[in-house]
C-alpha positions as CSV (number, residue, x, y, z in Angstrom):
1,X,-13.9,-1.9,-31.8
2,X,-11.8,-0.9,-28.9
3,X,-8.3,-1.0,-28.2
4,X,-8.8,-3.7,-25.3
5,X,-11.6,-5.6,-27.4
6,X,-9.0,-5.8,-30.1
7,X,-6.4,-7.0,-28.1
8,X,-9.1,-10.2,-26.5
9,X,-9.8,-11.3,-29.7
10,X,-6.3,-11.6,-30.8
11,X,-5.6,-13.1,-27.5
12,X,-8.5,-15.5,-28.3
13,X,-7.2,-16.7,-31.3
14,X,-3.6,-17.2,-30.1
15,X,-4.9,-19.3,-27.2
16,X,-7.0,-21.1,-29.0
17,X,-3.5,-22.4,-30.8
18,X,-1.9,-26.0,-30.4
19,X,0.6,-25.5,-27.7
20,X,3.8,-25.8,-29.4
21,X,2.4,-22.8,-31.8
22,X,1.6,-20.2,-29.8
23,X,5.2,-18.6,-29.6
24,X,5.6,-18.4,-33.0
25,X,2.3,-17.2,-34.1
26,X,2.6,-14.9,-31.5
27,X,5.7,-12.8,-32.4
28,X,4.3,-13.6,-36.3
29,X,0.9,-11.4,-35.2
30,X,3.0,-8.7,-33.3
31,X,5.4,-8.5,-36.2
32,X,2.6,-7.8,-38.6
33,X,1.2,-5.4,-35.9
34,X,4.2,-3.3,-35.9
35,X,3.9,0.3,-35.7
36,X,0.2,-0.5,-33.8
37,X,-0.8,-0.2,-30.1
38,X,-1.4,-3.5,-30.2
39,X,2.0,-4.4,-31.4
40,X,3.9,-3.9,-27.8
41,X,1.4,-5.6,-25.6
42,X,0.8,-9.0,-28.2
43,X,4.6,-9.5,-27.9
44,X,4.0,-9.8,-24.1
45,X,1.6,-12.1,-23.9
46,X,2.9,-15.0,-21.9
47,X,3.1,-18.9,-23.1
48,X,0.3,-21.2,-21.2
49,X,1.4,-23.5,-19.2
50,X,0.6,-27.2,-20.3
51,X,-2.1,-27.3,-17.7
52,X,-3.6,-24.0,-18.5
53,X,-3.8,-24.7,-22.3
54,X,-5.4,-28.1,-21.6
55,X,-7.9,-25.8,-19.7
56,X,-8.4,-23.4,-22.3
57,X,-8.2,-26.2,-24.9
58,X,-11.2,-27.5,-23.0
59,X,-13.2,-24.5,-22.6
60,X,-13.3,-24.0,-26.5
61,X,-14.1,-27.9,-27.3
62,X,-16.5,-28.6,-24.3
63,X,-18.5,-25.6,-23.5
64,X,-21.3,-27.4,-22.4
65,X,-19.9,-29.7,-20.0
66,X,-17.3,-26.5,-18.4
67,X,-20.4,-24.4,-17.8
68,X,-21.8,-27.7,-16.1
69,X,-18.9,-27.3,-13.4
70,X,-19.4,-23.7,-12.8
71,X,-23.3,-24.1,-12.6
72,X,-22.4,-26.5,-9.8
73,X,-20.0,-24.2,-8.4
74,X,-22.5,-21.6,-7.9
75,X,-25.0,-23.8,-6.8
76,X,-22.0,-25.1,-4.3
77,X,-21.3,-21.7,-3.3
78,X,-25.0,-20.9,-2.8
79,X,-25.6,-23.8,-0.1
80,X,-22.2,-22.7,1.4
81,X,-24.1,-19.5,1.9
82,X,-27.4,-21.1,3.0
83,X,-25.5,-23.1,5.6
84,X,-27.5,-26.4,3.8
85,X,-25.3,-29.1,5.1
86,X,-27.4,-32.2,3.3
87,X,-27.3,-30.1,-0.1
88,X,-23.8,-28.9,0.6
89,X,-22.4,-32.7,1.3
90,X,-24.4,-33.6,-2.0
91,X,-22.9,-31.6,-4.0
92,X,-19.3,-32.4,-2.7
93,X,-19.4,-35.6,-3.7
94,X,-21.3,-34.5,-7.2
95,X,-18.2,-32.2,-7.4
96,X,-15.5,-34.7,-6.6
97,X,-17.2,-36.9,-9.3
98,X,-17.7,-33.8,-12.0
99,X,-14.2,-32.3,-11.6
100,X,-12.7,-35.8,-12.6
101,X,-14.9,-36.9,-15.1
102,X,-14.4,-33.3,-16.4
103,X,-10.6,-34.0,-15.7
104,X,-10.7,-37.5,-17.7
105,X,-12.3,-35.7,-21.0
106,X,-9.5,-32.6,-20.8
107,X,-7.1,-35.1,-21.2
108,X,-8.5,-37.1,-23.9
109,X,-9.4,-33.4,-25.7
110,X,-5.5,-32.8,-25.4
111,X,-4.5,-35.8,-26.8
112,X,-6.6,-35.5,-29.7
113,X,-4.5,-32.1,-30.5
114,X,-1.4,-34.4,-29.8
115,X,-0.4,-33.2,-26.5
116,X,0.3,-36.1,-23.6
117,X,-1.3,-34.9,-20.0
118,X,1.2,-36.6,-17.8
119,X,-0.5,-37.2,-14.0
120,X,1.1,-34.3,-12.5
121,X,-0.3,-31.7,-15.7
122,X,-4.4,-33.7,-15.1
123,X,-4.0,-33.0,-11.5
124,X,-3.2,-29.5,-12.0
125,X,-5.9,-29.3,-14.4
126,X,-8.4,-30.8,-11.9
127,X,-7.6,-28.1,-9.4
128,X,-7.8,-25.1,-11.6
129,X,-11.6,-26.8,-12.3
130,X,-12.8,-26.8,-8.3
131,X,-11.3,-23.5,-8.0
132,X,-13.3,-22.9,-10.8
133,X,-16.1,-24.3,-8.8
134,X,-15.0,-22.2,-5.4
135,X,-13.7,-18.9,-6.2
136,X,-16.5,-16.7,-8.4
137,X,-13.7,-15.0,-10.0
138,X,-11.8,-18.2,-10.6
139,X,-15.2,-19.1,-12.6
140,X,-14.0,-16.3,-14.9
141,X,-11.0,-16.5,-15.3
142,X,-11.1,-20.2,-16.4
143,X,-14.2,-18.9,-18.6
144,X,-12.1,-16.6,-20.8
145,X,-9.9,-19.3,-22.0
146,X,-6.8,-17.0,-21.6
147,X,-5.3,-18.9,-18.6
148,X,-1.4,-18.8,-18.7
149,X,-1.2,-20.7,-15.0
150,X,-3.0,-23.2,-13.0
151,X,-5.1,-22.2,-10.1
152,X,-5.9,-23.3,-7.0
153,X,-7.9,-22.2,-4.4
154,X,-9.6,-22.9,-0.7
155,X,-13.1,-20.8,-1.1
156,X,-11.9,-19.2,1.3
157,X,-9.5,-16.4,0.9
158,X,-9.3,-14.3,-2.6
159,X,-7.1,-15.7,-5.6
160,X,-4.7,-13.4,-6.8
161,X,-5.1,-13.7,-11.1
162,X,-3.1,-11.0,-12.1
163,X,-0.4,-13.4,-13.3
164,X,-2.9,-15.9,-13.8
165,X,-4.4,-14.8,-17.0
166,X,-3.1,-13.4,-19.7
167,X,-4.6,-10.0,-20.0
168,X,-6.1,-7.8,-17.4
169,X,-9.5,-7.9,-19.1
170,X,-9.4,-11.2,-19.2
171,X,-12.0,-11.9,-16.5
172,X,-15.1,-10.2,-18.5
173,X,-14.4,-12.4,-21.4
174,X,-15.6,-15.8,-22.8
175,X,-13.2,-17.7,-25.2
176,X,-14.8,-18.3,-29.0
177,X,-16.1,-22.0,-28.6
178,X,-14.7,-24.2,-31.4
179,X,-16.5,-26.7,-33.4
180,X,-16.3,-30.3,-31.5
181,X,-13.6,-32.9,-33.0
182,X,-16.4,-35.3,-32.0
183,X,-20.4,-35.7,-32.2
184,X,-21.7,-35.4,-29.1
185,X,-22.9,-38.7,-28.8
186,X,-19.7,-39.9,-29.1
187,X,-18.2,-38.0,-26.1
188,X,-18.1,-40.3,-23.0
189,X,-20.7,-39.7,-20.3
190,X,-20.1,-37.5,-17.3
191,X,-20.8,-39.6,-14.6
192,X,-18.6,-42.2,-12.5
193,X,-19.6,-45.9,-12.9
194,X,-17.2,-48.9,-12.5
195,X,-14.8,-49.9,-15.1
196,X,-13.7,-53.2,-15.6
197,X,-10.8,-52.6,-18.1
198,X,-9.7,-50.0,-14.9
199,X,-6.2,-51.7,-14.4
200,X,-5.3,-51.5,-18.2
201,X,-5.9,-48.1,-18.5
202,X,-4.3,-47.4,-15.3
203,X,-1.0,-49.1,-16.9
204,X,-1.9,-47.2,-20.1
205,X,-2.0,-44.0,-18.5
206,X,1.0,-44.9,-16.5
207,X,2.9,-46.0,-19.8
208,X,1.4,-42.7,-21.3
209,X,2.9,-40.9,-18.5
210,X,6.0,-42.8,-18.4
211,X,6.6,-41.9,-21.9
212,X,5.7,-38.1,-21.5
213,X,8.3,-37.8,-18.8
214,X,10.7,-39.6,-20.9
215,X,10.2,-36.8,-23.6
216,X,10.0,-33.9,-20.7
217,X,13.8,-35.2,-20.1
218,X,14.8,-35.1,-23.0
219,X,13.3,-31.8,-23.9
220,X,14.6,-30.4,-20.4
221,X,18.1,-31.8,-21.6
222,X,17.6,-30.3,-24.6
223,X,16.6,-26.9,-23.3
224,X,19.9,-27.2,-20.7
225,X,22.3,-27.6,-23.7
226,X,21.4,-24.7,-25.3
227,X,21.2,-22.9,-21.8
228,X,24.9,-24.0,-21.3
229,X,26.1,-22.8,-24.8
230,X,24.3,-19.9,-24.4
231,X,26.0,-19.4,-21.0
232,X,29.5,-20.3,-22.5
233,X,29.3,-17.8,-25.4
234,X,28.2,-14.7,-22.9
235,X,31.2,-16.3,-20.6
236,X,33.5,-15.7,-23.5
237,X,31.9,-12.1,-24.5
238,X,32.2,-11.0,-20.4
239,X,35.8,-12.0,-20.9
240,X,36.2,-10.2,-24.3
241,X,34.3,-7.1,-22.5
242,X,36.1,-7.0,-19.1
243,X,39.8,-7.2,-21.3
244,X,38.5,-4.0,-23.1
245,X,37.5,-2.5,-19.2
246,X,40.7,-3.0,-18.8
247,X,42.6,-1.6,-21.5
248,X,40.4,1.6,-21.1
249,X,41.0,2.0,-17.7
250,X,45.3,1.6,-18.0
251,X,44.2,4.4,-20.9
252,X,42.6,6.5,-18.5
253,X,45.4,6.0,-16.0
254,X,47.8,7.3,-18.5
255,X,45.3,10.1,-19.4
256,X,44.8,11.1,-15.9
257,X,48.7,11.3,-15.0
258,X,49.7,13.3,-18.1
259,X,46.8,15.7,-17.2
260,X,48.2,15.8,-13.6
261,X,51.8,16.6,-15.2
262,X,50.5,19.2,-17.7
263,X,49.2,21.0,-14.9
264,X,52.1,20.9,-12.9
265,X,54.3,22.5,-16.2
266,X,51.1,24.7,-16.7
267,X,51.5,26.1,-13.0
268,X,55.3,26.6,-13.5
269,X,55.0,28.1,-17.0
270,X,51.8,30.7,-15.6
271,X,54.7,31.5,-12.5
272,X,57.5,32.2,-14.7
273,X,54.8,34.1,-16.9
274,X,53.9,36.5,-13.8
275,X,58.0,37.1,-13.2
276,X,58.4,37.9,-16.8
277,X,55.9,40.7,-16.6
278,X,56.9,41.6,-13.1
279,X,60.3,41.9,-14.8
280,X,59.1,44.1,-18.2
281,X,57.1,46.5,-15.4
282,X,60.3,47.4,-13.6
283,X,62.2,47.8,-16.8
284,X,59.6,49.8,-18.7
285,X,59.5,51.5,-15.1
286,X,63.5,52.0,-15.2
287,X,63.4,53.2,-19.2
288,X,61.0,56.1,-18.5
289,X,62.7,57.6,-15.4
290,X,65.9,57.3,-17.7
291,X,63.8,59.1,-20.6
292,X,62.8,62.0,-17.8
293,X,66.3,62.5,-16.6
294,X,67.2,63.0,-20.0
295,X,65.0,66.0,-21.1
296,X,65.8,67.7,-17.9
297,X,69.2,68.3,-18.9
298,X,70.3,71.5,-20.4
299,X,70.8,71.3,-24.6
């Protein structure tokens, strides 16, 4: 197995993880990879959003019904090509319909791994599903089950998926289907029919996401006290750093001026040095003519 087909299927099986797991087992399986090449990049793989694990979530529970929105996508795609406008408005409206039912069952699959999709999560969910259904390379990305963003997308113009998915190779890949939670008989229908219990699951869901934003609140007031200790304690250590800054620069000050006086007492000490010997010349100078007059006088 390669390098890069080891690192999908480890990326496979981390995504595959209940939400609040995934950092954890993550830094777990790059721990026990130490030493590896797989070690270094494992460690950087990136938390899904909640949208992007419901989507991943729901490409490993409900194969079937995710390759039913990208078969319609292509076939979407196909009569954009063929310029069919009667087959293209059909399948609009079948993909309107599709995308939310598909929508509907993500969020019941996430709640049955005890994660709440508030409104603003399902409708980021629903548009990573048509651009599933526009872009061709969307297709695959949402395929691999390695999503760690939402996507969106027009048909139109390219979608950048570099920081989309988790790894590079991502988009040749299919995530490992799981086995079903339920029988398929038991999975609701994908088709749109009226509902006459409609406004008690619309205050359901809007209790649902009442209570999911409650616990987003508190989590994000949660998360924003540990920020702020976090911030005061590297405050403090700045502080504690900066003081030693200090210190070491008054240090260097004192350094720098006794190096500056040092060499004014070296300069002085190398002139009086130069006079000394100027001084010894003229006297060895002196001795020696004395030494010659000497011997040239008669015994």
């Amino acid at each position: 197995m390669t390098d890069d087909a080891r690192l999908l299927e480890i990326a496979d099986e981390l995504y595959a993880l209940a939400l609040a797991e995934f950092t954890p087992a993550r830094d777990a399986r790059a721990k026990q990879l130490r030493g590896t090449d797989e070690a270094a990049p494992v460690r950087k793989l990136r938390k899904p959003s909640t949208a992007a694990w419901v989507v991943n979530q729901l490409v490993r529970g409900e194969a079937e019904q995710v390759e039913q929105v990208l078969s319609l996508g292509a076939a979407l795609r196909e009569a954009q090509e063929s310029m069919d406008g009667e087959e293209l408005r059909a399948l609009t409206k079948q993909r309107r319909q599709l995308t939310a039912a598909v929508t509907t069952r993500a969020r019941a699959v996430a709640r049955e791994r005890g994660m709440k999709v508030t409104e603003a999560v399902a409708g980021q969910v629903e548009a990573t599903l048509t651009a599933a259904m526009l872009d061709p390379a969307c297709a695959r990305a949402v395929r691999s089950g390695l999503l760690v963003a939402p996507l969106a997308a027009t048909g139109v113009d390219p979608v950048d998926l570099a920081d989309a998915v988790a790894l590079p190779g991502a988009l040749g890949f299919a995530a490992t289907a799981r086995p079903a939670d339920a029988a398929p008989e038991a999975r609701p229908a994908l088709h749109v029919v009226p509902d006459p219990e409609a406004d008690a699951k619309a205050r359901a869901a809007a209790e649902d996401a009442l209570a999911a934003a409650e616990q987003e609140v508190q989590d994000a007031e949660r998360d924003r006290d540990a920020a702020a200790t976090e911030v005061s304690d590297l405050e403090a250590r700045a502080l504690q750093l900066q003081a030693e800054i200090d210190e070491l620069r008054r240090r260097l000050a004192e350094l720098e001026a006794a190096v500056e006086e040092v060499d004014d007492e070296l300069s002085d000490a190398e002139q009086v040095r130069d006079e000394t010997e100027a001084s010894l010349t003229a006297a060895r100078r002196t001795r020696d003519e004395a030494a010659a007059a000497m011997e040239r006088l008669p015994d």
